[in-house]
Structures are given as C-alpha cells and as structure tokens.
N, C-alpha and C positions, 0 to 999 in steps of 0.2 A: 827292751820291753816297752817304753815310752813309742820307737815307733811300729810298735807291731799295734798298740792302738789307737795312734792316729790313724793308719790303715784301715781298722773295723771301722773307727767312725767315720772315715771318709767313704767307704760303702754304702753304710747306711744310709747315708746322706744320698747318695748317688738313688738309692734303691726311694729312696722316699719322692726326692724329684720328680724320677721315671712316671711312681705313679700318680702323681701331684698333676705331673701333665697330662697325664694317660685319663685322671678323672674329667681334668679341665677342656679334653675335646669332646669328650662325651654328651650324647642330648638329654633333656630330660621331657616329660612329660606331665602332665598335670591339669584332670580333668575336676571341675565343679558342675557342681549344678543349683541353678537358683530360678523360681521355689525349689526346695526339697518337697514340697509339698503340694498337691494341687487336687481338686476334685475331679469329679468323670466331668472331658471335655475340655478342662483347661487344658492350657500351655504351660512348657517350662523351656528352659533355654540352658541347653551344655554346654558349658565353655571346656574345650580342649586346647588349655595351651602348654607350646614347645618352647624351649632356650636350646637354640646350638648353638655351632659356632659360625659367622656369617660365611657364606657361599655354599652352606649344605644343599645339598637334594634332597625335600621331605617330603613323604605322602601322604595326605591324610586319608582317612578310609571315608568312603563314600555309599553311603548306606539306601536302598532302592526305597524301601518300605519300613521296616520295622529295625529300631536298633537292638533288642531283647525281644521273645514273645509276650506283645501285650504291649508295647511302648512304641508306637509308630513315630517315626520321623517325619515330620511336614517340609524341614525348608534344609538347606544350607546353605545359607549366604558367603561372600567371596568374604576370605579371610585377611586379616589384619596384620602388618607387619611390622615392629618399631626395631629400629636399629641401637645399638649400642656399642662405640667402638668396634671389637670383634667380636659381637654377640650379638644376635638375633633372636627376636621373640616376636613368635608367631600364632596367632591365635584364632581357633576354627571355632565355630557356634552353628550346636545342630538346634531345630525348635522343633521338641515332641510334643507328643499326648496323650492320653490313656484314655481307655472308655471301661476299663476293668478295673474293678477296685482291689488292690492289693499290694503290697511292698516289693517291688521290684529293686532288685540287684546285677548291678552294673560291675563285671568282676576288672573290667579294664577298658580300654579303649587302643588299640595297636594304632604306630604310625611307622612309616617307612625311611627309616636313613641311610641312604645306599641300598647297601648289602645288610646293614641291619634294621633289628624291629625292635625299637621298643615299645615298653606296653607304659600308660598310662596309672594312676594308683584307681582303685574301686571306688563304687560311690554306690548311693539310695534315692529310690524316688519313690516317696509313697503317697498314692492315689487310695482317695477317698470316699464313700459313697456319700450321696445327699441328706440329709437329716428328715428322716421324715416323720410326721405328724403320727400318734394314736388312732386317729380315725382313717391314715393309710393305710398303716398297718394291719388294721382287724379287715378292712378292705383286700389287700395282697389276703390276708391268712383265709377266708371268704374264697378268693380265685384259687389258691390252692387246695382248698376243699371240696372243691369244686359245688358249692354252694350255688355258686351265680355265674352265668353261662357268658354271657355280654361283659363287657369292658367300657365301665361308664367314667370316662376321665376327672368329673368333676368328683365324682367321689373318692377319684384314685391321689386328688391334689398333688400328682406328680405336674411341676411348671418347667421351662428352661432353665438354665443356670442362666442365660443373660434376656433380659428384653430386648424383643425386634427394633432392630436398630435402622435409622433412613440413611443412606449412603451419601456422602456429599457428594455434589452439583457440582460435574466436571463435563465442561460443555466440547471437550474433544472426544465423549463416549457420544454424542449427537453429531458430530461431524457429516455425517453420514447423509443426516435428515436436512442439516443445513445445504448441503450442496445439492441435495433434489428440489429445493424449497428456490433455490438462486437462479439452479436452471428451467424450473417452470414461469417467475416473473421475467426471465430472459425469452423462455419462449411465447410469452404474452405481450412482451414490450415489441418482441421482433413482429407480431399479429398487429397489433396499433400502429407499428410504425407503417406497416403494409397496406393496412386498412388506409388509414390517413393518406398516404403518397397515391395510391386508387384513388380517391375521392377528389381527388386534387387536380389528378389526372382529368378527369371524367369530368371535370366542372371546369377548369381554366386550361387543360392544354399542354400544362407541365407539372412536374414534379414537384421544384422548385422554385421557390419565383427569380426568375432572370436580373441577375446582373442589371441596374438603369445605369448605362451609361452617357454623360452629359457629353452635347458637342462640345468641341474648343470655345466656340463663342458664349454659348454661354459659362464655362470657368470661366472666363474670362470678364464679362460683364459682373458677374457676382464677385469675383475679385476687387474690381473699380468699385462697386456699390460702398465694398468695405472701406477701401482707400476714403470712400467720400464723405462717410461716415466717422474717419477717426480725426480728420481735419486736422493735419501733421502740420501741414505748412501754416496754416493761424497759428502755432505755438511755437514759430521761428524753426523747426523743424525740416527744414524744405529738402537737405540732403536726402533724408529717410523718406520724403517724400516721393523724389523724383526714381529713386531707386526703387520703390517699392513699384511705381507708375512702368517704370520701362520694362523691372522682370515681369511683371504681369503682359506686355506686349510682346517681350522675347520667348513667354512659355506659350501666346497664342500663337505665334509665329511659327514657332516648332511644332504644334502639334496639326497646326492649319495648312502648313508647306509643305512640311517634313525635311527642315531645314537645322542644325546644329546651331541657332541664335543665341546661345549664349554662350560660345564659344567664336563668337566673330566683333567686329566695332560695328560702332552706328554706322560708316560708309558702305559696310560690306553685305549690312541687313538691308539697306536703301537700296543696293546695285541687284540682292537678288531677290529680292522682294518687284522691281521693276519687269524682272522677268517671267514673270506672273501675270502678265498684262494687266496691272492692275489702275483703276481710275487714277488718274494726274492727283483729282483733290485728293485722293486716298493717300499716298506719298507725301505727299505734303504736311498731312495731318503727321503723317508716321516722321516726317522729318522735321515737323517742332519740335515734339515733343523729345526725340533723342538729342537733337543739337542742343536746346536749353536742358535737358539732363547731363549731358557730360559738361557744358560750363557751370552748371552747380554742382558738379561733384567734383570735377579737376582742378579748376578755375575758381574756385568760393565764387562763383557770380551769384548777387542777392539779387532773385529775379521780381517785381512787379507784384501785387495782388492780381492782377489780370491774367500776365502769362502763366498764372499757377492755375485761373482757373481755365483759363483757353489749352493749359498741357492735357488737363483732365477731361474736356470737350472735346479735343482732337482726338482723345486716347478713345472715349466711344466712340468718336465718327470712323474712326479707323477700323476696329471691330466689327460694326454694323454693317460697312460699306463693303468687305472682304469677306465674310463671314459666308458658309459654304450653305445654298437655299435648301432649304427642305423639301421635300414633295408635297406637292397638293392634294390637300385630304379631302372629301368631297362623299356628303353622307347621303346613300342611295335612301330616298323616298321608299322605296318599294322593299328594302330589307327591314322589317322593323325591331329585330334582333341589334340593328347596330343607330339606332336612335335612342334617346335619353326620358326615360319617361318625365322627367322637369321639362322636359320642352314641347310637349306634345299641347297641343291648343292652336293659339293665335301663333305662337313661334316654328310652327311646320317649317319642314323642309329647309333647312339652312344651307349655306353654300361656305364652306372656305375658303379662302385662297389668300394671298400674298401679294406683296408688293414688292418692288424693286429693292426695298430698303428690309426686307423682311416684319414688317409691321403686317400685322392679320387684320382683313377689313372683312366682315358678315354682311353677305348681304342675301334679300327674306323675296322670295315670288312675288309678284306685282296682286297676287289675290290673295298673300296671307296681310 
C-alpha cells in the first residue's frame, strides 16, 4: 500500500515538472500604454514588451498606417533588448495619435514566436476633444443653423493645442548654402588672382618677380663685412676667426671655379686655383691667408695684430681681383623709357663702365 503511493506521488511530481517547464519556455507578452489619455493631436507611446527565453525568433507586427480605426501610428523606433541569464526581454514602442475624439480599444497586440502567436493582454486609449468656450459654442450651434454662411475664426476661438514653435539652428540643414557661398569666394579669388598676375604682366614683364640671385662675389664680400664687424680676433678669438675667413673663401671658390674647396687642403686649393691663370698677387693673397689659417687652427700659432688684419685685406684683394666682370651697362640717350627721371637736368646722359678691379667710375659729356 505504502508503495503504491509513493508511485502516485512520484507521478505527480513528474506531471507537475513537465509542466513547470513547459510554462517556463513559454513567451509572454505585455503591452502599456502611457498617456492613457491624450487630446485630438497629441501622442502617446505603446510599449509592447516580450520575456522569452534567450535565442527565440520574435516578430513584432509592424503596422503601415493605423494600428485600430482612428489611432494612427507615426513611428517605430528599433527595439530594446536586456538580457537576463536565460531570459530575454525585449521591448517594441509604437508612437500614435488620434484626431477623433473617442475611447478606443485595443483588444491585443500579436507577436511572432516561431511557429507560434502570441497575443499581448488589451488595453485603452482615450482621446479627448478641446474644451471649448460658451461663446464657441453658440458660434458652432449658429454654423449648424446655418444662421451664418462664412466661418469667422476669431469668433470660432478654436486655437492649436501647441504654439508655433522655431526649430533649432542646425547649421548641417544649410550645408548646402554654405558650400555655394565657398565656391563663389573661390571663384572670385581665382578672378583676382588672374586679374592681379595680368596687370603684372602688362606693367613689368612677369608674373612674378624673379628670383635676385647674388654673384659669388658679392656672398662673399658681404660675408667678410660681417667677419669685420664681429671683430673675433680682438676677443683672443682668432681660431673662430681664421675659420670663419677661410670658409668664406672656400664657398667663393666653389661657387666661382666650380671647384669642391672644401673638400681639399690649402695646397691643393692653391695648385687649382693656379690653373685659372690667375694674377700672381692674387695667390699670394689666397696663400696668406690659408697658411696662417691652418697654423692657427693646427698649430695654436698666436698670430700678430697685423697678420689678423693683413688675413682679412688679402681675403678682399683675393675676391675683388678674381671675381667674374660684369657687362657693361651703358644708358641710351635716345631711349628715355630707360633714364631715371632723378637724373634728368645737368646729369644727362651718363656713362658706366668698369675698371679692372670692378670698381664703377661715371663719367658726364664734356657739355653736360
């Protein structure tokens, strides 16, 4: 007897599990709505939500226009999904609206689980007309009378539910204006700059003004100026001195020969430098000034007040006496496009020219 009812109760037990589990895969559904309540033209917002069990296939229904007659749908936005161990909840939100005053009934909402449907529990929305004034009303009751033919708003005091509202300043809906606005100052800049390089043209010759590029001799003379100016060797200084003196003659060298001088000794600048046929005194100059540079820079030899200033004399005579002659410039009387209005008078007609040493002497007509 005793085991014929552990038997039953072990059944039972069994029978109750089965469907303990059988409820426990099951979905559920569960729709709100908040407001329940709204006038003609507000919104309310459905929340439809699911609990299953995670990895279901669910669908929600997806409504064109109207979810009841009389209750249009405006939005769906992408649904929400929070996990929980083996349980998912997932939650859909329609936003309607009415424009018909009346209590509408919502008897479910279906959703798709697999091969099954379940439905959602019922709910209410009820939409309400405007409150209106005594003096509308006898107004409406007047139209329906047909009393009065026209429809005069101010006396109908029907307004919006909301005031005209201004939209905010989102300067990516003007995109548009701005990049017509970019390309017209672009094609105005490209007119000036055209205008401008014409006029430029037409008045000097070129577009742009040309590159001035200095002969070697003069880098070179403006380089000593500076040497003579910082007066190294009065502040016992003489190493920095003579080194600064000789690069300055190895970069005139090179750029005046076409010679690699700073990649050679002082013997080997003297030997090709000689092949240049150049004046004896000029070597000589060129050969102070490097022999007393490398015995103060190899040698510590403390050179003289003299030899320091005789390195820096030789260093121009060297320059000046090598240095590559310019052409002869010579101002046509008879062009007066290429005369100087400062000079027009007693200073007519000038003459340029050159000396041996590149020094310019002017000399004036015997009648001016």
């Amino acid at each position: 007897m005793l085991r014929k009812k552990i038997l039953i109760l072990t059944i039972l037990l069994s029978c109750i599990s089965i469907q303990f589990a059988a409820f426990a895969q099951r979905s559920t559904a569960k729709a709100t709505v908040q407001p329940y309540e709204i006038a003609i033209g507000q919104q309310a917002t459905i929340s439809l939500e699911v609990i299953a069990p995670k990895g279901r296939q669910l669908v929600f229904p997806a409504y064109v226009d109207s979810l009841v007659s009389g209750v249009e749908v405006l939005a769906m936005p992408k649904p929400d999904t929070v996990y929980a161990h083996e349980v998912m909840t997932i939650t859909q939100k329609y936003i309607v609206t009415s424009f018909d005053s009346a209590l509408y009934h919502i008897p479910y909402l279906p959703v798709l689980d697999g091969k099954d449907t379940i439905q959602s529990n019922g709910f209410g929305l009820k939409v309400i007309s405007p409150v209106l004034s005594e003096a509308t009303l006898n107004y409406l009751e007047q139209l329906n009378t047909q009393q009065t033919d026209s429809i005069e708003f101010d006396k109908l005091g029907v307004f919006d539910i909301k005031a005209i509202q201004t939209p905010p300043f989102v300067w990516q809906d003007y995109i548009y204006y701005i990049l017509i606005g970019l390309l017209i100052l672009l094609i105005l800049a490209a007119i000036g700059v055209g205008v401008y390089m014409y006029i430029q043209k037409k008045k000097k010759g070129y577009y742009f003004k040309p590159v001035v590029v200095e002969p070697p001799h003069v880098i070179a003379l403006h380089a000593l100026d500076h040497v003579k100016v910082e007066k190294l060797w009065q502040q016992g200084k003489e190493k920095e001195y003579f080194t600064e003196v000789t690069d300055i003659l190895r970069k005139y060298i090179e750029d005046r020969f076409g010679v690699s001088a700073f990649e050679m000794t002082s013997d080997e600048i003297l030997n090709v430098v000689k092949n240049f046929m150049i004046a004896e005194s000029s070597t000589e100059s060129l050969h102070q000034v490097l022999k007393l540079s490398d015995l103060v820079k190899f040698a510590k030899y403390k050179p003289f007040p003299d030899e320091n200033d005789l390195s820096l004399v030789n260093a121009y005579l060297f320059v000046n006496q090598t240095k590559k002659e310019e052409p002869v410039e010579t101002l046509d009387p008879n062009r007066p496009n290429e005369r100087d209005d400062s000079e027009k008078g007693d200073s007519d007609n000038w003459k340029i020219s050159g000396d041996k040493d590149g020094n310019e002497n002017r000399t004036t007509n015997a009648n001016s």
